[in-house]
N, CA, C, O and CB atoms as a CASP TS submission, in Angstrom:
PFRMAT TS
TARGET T0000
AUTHOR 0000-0000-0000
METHOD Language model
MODEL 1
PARENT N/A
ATOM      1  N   UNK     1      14.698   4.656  31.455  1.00  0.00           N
ATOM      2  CA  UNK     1      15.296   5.112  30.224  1.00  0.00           C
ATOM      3  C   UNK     1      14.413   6.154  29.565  1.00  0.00           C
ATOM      4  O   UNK     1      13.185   6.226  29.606  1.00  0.00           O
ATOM      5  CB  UNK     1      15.542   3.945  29.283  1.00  0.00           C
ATOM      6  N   UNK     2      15.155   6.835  29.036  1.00  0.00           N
ATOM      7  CA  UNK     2      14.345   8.180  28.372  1.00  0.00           C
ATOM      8  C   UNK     2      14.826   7.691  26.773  1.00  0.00           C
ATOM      9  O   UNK     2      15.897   7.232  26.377  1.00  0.00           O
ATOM     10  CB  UNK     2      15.068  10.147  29.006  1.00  0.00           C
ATOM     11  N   UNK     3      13.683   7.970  26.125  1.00  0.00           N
ATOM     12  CA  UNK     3      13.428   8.227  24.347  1.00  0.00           C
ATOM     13  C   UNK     3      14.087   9.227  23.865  1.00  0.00           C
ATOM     14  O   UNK     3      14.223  10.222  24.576  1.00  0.00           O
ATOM     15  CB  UNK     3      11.965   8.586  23.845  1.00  0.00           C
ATOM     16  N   UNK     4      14.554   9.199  22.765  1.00  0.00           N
ATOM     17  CA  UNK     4      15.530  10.390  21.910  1.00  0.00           C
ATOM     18  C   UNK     4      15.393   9.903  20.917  1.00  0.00           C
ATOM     19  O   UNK     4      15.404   8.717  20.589  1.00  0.00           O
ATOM     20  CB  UNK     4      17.091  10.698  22.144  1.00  0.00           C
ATOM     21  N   UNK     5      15.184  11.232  20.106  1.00  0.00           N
ATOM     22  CA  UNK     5      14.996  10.995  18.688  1.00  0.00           C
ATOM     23  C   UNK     5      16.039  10.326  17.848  1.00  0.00           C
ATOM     24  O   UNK     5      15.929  10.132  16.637  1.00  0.00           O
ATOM     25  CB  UNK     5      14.762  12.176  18.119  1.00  0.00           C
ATOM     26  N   UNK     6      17.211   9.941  18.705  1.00  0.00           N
ATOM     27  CA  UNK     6      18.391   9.181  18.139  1.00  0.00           C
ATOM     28  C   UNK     6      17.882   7.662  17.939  1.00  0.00           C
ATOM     29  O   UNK     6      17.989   6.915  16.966  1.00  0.00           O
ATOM     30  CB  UNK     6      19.750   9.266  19.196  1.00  0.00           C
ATOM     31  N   UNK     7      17.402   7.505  18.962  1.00  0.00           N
ATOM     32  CA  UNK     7      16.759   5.940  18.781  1.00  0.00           C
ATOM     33  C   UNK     7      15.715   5.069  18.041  1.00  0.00           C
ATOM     34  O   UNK     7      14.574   5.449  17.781  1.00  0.00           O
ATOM     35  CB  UNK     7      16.376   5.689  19.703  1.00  0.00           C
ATOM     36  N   UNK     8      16.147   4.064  17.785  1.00  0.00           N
ATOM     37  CA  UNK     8      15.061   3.278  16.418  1.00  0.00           C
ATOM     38  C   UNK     8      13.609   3.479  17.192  1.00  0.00           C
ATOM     39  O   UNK     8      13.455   3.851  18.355  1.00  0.00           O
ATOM     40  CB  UNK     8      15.423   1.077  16.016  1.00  0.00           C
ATOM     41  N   UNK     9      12.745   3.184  16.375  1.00  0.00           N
ATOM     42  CA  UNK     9      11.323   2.491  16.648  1.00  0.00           C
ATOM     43  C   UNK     9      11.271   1.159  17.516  1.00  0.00           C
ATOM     44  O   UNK     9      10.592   0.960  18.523  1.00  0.00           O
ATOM     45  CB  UNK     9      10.682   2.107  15.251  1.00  0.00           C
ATOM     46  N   UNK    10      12.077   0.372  16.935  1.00  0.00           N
ATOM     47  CA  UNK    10      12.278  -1.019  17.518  1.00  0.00           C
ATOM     48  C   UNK    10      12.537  -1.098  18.956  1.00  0.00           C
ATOM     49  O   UNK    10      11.896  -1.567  19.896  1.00  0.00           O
ATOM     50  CB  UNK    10      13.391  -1.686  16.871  1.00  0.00           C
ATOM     51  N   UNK    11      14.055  -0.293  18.814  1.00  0.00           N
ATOM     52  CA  UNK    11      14.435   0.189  20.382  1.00  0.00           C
ATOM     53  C   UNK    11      13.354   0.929  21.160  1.00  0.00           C
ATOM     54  O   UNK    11      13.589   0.853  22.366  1.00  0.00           O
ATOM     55  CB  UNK    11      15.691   1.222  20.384  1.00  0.00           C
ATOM     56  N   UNK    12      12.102   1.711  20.845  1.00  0.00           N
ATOM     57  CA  UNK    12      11.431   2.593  21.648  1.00  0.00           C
ATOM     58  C   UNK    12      10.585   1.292  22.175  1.00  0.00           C
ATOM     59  O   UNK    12      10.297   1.013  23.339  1.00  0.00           O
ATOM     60  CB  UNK    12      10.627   3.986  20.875  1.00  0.00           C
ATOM     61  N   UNK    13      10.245   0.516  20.862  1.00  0.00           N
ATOM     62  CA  UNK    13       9.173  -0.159  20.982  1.00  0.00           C
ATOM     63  C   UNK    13       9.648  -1.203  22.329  1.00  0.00           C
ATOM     64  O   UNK    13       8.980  -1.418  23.340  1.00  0.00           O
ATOM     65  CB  UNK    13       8.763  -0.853  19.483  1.00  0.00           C
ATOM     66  N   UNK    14      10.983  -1.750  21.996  1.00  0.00           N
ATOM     67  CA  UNK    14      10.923  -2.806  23.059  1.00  0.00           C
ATOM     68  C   UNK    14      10.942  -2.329  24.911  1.00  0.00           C
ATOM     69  O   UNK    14      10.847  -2.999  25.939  1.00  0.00           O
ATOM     70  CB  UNK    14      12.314  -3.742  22.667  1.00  0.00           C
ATOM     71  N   UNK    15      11.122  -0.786  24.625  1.00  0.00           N
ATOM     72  CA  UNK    15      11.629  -0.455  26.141  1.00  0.00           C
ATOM     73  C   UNK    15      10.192  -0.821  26.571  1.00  0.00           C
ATOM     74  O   UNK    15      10.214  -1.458  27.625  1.00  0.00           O
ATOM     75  CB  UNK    15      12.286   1.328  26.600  1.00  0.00           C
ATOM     76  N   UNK    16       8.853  -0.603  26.048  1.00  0.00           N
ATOM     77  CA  UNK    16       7.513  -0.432  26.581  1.00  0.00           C
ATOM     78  C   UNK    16       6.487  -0.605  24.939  1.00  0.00           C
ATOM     79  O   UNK    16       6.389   0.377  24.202  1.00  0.00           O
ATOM     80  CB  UNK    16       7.415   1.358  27.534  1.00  0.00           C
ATOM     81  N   UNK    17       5.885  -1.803  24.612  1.00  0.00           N
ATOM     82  CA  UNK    17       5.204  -1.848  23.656  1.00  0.00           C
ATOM     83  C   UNK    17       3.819  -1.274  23.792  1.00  0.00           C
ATOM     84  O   UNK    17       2.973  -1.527  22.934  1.00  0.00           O
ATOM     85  CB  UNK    17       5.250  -3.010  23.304  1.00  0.00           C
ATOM     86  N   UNK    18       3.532  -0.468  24.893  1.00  0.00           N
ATOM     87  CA  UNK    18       2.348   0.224  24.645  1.00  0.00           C
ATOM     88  C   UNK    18       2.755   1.721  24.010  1.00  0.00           C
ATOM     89  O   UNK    18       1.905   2.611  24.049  1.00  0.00           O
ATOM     90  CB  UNK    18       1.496   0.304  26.045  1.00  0.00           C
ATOM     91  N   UNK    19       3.806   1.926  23.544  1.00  0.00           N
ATOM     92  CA  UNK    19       4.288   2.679  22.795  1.00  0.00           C
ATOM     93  C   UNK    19       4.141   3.212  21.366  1.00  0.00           C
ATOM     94  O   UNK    19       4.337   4.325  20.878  1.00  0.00           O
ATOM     95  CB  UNK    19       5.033   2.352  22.927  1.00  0.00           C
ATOM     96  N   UNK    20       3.622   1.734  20.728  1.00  0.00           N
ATOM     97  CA  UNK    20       3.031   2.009  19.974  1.00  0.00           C
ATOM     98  C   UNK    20       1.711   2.798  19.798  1.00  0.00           C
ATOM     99  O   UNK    20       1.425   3.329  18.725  1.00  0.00           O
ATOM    100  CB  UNK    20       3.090   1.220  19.702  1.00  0.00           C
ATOM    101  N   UNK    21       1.016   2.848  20.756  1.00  0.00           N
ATOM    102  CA  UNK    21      -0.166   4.001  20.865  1.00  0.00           C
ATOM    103  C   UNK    21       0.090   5.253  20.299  1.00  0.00           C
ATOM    104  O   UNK    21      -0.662   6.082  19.787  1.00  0.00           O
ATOM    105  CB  UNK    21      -0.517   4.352  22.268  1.00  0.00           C
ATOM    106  N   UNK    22       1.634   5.224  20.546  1.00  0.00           N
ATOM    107  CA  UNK    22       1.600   6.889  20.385  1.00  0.00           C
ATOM    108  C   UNK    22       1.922   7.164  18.657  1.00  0.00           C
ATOM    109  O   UNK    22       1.417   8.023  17.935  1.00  0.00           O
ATOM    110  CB  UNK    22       3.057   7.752  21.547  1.00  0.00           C
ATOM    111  N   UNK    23       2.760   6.298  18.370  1.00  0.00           N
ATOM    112  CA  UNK    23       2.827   6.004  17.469  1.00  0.00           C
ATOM    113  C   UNK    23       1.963   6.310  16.542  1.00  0.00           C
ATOM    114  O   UNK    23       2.220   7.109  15.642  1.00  0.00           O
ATOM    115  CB  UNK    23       3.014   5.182  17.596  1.00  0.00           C
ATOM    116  N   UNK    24       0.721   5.631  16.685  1.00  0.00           N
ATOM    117  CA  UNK    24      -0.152   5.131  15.659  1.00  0.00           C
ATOM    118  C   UNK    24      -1.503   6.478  16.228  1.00  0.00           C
ATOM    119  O   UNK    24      -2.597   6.380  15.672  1.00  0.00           O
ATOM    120  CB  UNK    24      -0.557   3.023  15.847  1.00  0.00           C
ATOM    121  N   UNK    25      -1.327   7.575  17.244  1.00  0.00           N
ATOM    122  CA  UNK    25      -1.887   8.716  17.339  1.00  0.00           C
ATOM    123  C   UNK    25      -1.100   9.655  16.236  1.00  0.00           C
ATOM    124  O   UNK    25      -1.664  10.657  15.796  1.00  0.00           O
ATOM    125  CB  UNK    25      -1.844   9.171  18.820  1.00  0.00           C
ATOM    126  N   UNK    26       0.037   9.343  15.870  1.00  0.00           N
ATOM    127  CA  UNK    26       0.604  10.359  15.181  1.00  0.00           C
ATOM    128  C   UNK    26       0.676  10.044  13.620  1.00  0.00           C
ATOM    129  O   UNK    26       1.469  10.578  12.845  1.00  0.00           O
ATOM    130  CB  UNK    26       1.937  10.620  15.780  1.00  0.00           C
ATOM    131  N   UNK    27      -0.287   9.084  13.285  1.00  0.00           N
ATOM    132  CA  UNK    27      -0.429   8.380  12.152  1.00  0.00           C
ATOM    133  C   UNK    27       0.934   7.308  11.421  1.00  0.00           C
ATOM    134  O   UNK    27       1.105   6.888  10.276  1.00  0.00           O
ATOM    135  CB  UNK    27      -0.839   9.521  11.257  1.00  0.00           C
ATOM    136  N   UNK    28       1.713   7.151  12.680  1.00  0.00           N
ATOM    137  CA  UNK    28       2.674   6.485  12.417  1.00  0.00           C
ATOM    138  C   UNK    28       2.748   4.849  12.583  1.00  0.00           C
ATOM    139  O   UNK    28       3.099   4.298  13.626  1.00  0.00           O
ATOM    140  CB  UNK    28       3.496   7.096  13.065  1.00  0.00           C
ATOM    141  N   UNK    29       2.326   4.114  11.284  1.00  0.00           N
ATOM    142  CA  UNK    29       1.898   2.577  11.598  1.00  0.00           C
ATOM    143  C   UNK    29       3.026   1.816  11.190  1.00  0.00           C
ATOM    144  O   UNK    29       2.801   0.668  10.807  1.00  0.00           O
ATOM    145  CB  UNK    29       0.541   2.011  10.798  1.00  0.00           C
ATOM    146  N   UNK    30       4.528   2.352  11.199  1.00  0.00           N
ATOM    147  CA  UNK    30       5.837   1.840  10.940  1.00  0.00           C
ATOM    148  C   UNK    30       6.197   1.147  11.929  1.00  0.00           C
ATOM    149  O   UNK    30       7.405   0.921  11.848  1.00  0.00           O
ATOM    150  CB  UNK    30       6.785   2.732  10.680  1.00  0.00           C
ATOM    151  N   UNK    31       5.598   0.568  13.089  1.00  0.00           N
ATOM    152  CA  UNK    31       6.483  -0.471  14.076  1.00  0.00           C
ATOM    153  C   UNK    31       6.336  -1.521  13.949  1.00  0.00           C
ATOM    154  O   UNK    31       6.993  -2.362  14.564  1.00  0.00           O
ATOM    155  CB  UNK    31       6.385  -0.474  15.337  1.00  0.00           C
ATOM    156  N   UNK    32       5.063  -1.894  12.777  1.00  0.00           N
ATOM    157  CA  UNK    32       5.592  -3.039  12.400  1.00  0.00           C
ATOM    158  C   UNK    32       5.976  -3.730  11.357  1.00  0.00           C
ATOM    159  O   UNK    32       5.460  -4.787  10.993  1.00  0.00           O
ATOM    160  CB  UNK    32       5.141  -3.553  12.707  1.00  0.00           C
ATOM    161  N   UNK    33       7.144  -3.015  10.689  1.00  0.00           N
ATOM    162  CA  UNK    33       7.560  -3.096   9.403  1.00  0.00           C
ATOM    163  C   UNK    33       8.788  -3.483   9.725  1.00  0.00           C
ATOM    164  O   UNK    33       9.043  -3.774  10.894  1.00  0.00           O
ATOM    165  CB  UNK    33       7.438  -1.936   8.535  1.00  0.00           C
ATOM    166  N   UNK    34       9.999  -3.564   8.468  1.00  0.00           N
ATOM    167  CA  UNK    34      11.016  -3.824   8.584  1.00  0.00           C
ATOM    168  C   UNK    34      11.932  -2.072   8.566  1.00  0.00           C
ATOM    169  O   UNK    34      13.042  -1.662   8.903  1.00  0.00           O
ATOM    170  CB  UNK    34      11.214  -4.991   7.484  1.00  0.00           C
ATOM    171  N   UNK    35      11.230  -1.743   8.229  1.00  0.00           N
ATOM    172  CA  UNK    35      12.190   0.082   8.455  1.00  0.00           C
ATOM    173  C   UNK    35      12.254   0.056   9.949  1.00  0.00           C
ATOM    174  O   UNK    35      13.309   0.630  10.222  1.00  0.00           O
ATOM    175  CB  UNK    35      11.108   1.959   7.859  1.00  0.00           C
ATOM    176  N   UNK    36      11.622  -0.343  11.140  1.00  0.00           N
ATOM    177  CA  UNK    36      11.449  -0.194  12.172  1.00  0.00           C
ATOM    178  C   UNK    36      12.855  -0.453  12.880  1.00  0.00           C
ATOM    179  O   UNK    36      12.915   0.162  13.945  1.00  0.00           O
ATOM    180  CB  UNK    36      10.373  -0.885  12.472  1.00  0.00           C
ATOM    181  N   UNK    37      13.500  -0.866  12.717  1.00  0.00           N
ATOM    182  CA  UNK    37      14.861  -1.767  13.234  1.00  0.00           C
ATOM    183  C   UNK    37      15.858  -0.447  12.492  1.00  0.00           C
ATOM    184  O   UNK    37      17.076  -0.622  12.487  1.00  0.00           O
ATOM    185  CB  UNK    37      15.103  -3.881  12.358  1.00  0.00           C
ATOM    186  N   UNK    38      15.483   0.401  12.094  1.00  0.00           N
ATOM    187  CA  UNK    38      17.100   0.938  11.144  1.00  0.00           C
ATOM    188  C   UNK    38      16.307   2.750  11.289  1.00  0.00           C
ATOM    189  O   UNK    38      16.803   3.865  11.453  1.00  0.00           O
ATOM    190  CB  UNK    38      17.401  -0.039   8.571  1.00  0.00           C
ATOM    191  N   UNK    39      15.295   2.387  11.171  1.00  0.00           N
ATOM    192  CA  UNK    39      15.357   3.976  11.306  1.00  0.00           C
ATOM    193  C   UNK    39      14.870   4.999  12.485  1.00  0.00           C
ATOM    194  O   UNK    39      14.224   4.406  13.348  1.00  0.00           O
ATOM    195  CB  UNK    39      14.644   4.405  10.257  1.00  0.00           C
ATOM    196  N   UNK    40      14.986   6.009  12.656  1.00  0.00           N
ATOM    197  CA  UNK    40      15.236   6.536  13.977  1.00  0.00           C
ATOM    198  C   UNK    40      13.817   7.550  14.438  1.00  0.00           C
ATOM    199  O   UNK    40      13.491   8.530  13.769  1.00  0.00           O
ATOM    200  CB  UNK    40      16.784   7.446  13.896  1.00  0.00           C
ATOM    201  N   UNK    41      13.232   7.198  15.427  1.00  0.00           N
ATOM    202  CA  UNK    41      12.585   8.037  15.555  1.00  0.00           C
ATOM    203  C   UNK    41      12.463   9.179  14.814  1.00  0.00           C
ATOM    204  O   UNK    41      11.714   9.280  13.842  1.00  0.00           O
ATOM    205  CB  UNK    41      12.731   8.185  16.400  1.00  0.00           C
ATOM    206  N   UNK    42      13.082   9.933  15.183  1.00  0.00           N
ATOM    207  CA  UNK    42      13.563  11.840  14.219  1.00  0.00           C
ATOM    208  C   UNK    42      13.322  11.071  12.543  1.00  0.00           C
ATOM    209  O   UNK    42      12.371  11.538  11.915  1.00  0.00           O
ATOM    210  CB  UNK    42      16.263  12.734  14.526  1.00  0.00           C
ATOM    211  N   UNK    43      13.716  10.527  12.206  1.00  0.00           N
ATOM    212  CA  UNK    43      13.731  10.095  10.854  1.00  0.00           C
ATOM    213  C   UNK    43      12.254   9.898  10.559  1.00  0.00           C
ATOM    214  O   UNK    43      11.475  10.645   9.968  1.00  0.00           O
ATOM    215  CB  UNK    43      14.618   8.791  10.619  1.00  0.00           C
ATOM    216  N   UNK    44      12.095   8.920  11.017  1.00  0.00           N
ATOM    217  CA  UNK    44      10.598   9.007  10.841  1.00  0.00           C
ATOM    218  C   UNK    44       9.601  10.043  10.974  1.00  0.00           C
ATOM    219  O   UNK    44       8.805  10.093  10.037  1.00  0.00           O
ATOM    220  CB  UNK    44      10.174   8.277  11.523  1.00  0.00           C
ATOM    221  N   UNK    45       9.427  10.976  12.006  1.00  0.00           N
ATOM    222  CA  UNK    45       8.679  11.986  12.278  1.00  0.00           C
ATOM    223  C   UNK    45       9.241  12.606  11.161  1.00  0.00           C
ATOM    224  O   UNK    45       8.598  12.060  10.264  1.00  0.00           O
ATOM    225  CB  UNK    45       8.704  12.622  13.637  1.00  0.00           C
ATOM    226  N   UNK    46      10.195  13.565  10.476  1.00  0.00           N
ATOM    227  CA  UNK    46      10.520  13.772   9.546  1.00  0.00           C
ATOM    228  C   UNK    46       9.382  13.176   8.134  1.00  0.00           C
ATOM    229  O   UNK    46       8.501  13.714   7.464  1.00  0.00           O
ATOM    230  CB  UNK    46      11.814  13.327   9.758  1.00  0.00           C
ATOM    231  N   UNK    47       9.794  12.267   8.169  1.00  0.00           N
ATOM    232  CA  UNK    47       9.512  11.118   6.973  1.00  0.00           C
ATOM    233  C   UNK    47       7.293  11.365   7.038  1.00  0.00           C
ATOM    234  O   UNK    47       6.489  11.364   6.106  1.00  0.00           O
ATOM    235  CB  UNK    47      10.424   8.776   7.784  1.00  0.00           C
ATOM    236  N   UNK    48       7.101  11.510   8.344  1.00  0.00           N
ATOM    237  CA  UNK    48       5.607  11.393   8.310  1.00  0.00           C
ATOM    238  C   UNK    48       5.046  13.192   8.825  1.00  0.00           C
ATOM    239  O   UNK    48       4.081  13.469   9.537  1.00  0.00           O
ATOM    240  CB  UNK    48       5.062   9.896   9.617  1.00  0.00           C
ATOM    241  N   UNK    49       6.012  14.132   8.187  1.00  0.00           N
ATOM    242  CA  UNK    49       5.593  15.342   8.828  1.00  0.00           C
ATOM    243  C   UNK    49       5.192  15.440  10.290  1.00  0.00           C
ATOM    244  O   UNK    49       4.163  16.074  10.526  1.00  0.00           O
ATOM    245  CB  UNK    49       4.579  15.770   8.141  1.00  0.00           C
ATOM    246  N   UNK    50       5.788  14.958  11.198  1.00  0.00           N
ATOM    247  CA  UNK    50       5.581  15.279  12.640  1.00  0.00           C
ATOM    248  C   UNK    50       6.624  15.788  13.152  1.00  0.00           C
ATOM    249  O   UNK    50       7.803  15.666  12.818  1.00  0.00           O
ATOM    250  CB  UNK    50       5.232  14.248  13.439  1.00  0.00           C
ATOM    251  N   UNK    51       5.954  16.603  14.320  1.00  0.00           N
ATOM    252  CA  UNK    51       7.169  17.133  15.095  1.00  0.00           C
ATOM    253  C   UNK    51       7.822  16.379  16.470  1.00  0.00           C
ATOM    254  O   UNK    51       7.254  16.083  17.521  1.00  0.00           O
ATOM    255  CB  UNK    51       6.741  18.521  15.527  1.00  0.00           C
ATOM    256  N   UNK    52       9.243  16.181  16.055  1.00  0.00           N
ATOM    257  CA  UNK    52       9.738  14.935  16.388  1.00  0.00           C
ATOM    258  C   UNK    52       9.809  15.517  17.939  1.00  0.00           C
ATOM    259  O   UNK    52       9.262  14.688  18.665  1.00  0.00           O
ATOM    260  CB  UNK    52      11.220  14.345  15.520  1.00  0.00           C
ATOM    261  N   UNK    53      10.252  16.561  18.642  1.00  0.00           N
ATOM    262  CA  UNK    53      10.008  16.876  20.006  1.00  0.00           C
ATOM    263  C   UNK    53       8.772  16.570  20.316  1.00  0.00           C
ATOM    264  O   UNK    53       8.669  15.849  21.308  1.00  0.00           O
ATOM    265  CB  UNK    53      10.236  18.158  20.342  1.00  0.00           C
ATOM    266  N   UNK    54       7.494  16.980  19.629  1.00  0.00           N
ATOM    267  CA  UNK    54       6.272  16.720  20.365  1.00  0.00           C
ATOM    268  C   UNK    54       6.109  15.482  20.259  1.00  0.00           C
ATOM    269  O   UNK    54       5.045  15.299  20.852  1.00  0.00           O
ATOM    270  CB  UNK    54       5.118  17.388  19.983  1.00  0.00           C
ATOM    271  N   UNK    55       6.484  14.455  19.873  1.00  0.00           N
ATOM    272  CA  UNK    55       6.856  12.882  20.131  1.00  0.00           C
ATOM    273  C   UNK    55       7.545  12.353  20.913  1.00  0.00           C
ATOM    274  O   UNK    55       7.612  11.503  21.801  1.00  0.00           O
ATOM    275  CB  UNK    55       7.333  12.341  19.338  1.00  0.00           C
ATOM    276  N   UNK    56       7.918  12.888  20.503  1.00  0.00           N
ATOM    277  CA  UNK    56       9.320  12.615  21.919  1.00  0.00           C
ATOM    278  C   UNK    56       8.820  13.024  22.926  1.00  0.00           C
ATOM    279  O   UNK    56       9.155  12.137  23.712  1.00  0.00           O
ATOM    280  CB  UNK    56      10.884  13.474  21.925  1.00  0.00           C
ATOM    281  N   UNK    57       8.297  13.675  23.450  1.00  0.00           N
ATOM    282  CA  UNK    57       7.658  14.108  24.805  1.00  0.00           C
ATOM    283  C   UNK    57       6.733  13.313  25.157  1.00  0.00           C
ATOM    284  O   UNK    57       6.744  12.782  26.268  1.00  0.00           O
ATOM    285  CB  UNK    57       7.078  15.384  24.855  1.00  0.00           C
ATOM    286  N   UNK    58       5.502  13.040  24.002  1.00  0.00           N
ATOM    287  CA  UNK    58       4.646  11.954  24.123  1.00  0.00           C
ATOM    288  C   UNK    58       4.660  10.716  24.580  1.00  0.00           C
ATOM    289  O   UNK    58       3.800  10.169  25.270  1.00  0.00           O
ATOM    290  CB  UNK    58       4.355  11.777  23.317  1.00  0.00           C
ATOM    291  N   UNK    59       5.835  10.204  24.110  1.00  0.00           N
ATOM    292  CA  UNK    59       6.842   8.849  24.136  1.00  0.00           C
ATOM    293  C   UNK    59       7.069   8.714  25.881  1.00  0.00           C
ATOM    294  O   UNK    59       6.720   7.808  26.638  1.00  0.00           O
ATOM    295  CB  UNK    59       8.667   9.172  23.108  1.00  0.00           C
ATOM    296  N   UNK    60       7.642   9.724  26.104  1.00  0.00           N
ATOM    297  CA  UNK    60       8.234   9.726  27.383  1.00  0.00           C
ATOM    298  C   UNK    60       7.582   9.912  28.184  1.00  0.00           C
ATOM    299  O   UNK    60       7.689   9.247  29.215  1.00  0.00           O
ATOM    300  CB  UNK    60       9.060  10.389  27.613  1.00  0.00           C
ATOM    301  N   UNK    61       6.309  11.224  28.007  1.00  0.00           N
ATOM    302  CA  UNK    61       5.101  10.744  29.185  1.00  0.00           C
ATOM    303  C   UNK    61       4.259   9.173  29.342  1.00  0.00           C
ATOM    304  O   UNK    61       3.944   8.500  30.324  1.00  0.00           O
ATOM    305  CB  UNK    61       3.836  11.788  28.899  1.00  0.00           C
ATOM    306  N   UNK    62       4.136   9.043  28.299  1.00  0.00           N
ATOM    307  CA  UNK    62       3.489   7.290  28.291  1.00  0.00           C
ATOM    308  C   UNK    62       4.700   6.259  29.248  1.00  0.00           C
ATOM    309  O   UNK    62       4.312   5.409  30.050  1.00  0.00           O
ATOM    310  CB  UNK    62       3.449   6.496  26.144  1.00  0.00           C
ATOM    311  N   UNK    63       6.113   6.526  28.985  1.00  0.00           N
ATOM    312  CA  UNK    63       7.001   5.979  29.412  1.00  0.00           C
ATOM    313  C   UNK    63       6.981   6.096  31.108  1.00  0.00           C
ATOM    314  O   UNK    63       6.959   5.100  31.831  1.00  0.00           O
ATOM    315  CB  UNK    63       8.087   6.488  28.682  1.00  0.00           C
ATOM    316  N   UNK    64       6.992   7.378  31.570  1.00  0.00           N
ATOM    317  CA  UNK    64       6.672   8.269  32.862  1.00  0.00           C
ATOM    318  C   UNK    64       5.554   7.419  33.614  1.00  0.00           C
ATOM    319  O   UNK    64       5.608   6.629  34.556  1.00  0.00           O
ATOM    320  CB  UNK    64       6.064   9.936  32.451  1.00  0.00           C
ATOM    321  N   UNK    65       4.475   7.921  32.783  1.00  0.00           N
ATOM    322  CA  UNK    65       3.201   7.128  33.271  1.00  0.00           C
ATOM    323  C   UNK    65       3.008   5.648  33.615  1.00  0.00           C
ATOM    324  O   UNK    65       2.371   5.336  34.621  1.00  0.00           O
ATOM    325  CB  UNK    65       2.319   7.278  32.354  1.00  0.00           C
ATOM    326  N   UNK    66       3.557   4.705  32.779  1.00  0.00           N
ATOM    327  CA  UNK    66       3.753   3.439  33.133  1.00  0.00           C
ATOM    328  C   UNK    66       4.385   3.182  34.386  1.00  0.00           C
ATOM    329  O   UNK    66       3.869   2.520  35.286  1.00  0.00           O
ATOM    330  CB  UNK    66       4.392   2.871  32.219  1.00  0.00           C
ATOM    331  N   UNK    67       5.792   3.849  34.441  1.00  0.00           N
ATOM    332  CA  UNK    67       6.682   3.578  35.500  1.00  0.00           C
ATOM    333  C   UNK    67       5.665   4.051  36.971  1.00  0.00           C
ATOM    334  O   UNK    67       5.498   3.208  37.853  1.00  0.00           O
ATOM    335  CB  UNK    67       8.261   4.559  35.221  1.00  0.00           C
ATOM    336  N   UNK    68       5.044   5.448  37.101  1.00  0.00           N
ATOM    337  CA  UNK    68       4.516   5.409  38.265  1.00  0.00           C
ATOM    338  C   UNK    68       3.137   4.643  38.331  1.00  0.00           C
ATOM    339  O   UNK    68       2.615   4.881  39.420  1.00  0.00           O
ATOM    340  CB  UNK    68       4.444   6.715  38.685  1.00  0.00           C
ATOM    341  N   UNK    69       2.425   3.876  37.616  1.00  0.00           N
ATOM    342  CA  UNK    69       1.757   2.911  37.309  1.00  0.00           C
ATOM    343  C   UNK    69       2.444   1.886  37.993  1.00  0.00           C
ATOM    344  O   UNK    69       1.814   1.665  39.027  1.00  0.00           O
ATOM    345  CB  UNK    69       1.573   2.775  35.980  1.00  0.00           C
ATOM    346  N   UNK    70       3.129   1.379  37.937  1.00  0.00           N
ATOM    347  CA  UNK    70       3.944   0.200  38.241  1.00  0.00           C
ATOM    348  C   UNK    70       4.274   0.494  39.593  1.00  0.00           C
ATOM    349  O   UNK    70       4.078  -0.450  40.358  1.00  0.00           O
ATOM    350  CB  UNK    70       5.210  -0.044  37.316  1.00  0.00           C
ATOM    351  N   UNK    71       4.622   1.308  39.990  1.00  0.00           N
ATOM    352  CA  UNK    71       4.629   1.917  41.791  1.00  0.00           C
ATOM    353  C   UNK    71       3.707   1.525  42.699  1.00  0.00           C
ATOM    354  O   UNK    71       3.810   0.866  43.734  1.00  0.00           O
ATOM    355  CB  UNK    71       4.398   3.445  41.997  1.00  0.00           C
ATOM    356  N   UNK    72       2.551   2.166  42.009  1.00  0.00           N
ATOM    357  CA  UNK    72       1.624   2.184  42.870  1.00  0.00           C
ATOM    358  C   UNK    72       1.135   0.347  42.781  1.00  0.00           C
ATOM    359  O   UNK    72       0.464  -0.065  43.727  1.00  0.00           O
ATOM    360  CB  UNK    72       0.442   3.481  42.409  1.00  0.00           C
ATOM    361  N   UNK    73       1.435  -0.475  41.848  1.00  0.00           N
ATOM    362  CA  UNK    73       0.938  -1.607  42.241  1.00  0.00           C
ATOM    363  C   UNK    73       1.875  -2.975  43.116  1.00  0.00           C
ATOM    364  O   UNK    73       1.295  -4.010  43.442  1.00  0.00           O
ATOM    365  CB  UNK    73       0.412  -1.979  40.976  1.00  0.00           C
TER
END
């Protein structure tokens, strides 16, 4: 599954909870709140001045990386 800025925090968070890393590189410590469940990636980056593509990319290489992580073992 690929990340889009359409999708909650919650939802990013549960596909892969080391996700939060990236998160919390982008000074974003909202995954574990209750906004987390309702608001949307893009919303948030918005909300914390980030640029929600360069998150989104971030998101998805960590996402990337795990999966061929998981290959090789």
């Amino acid at each position: 599954m690929v990340v889009t800025k359409e999708q909650t925090i919650a939802e990013v968070l549960r596909l892969n909870p080391k996700t939060a890393e990236v998160f919390t590189r982008y000074g974003m410590h909202c995954f574990g709140c209750h906004i987390a469940f309702s608001e949307t990636v893009g919303e948030a980056a918005r909300a914390h001045g980030v640029d929600a593509d360069l998150l989104v990319a971030d998101l998805n290489e960590l996402l990337a990386n795990e999966k061929e992580e998981d290959k090789e073992h």
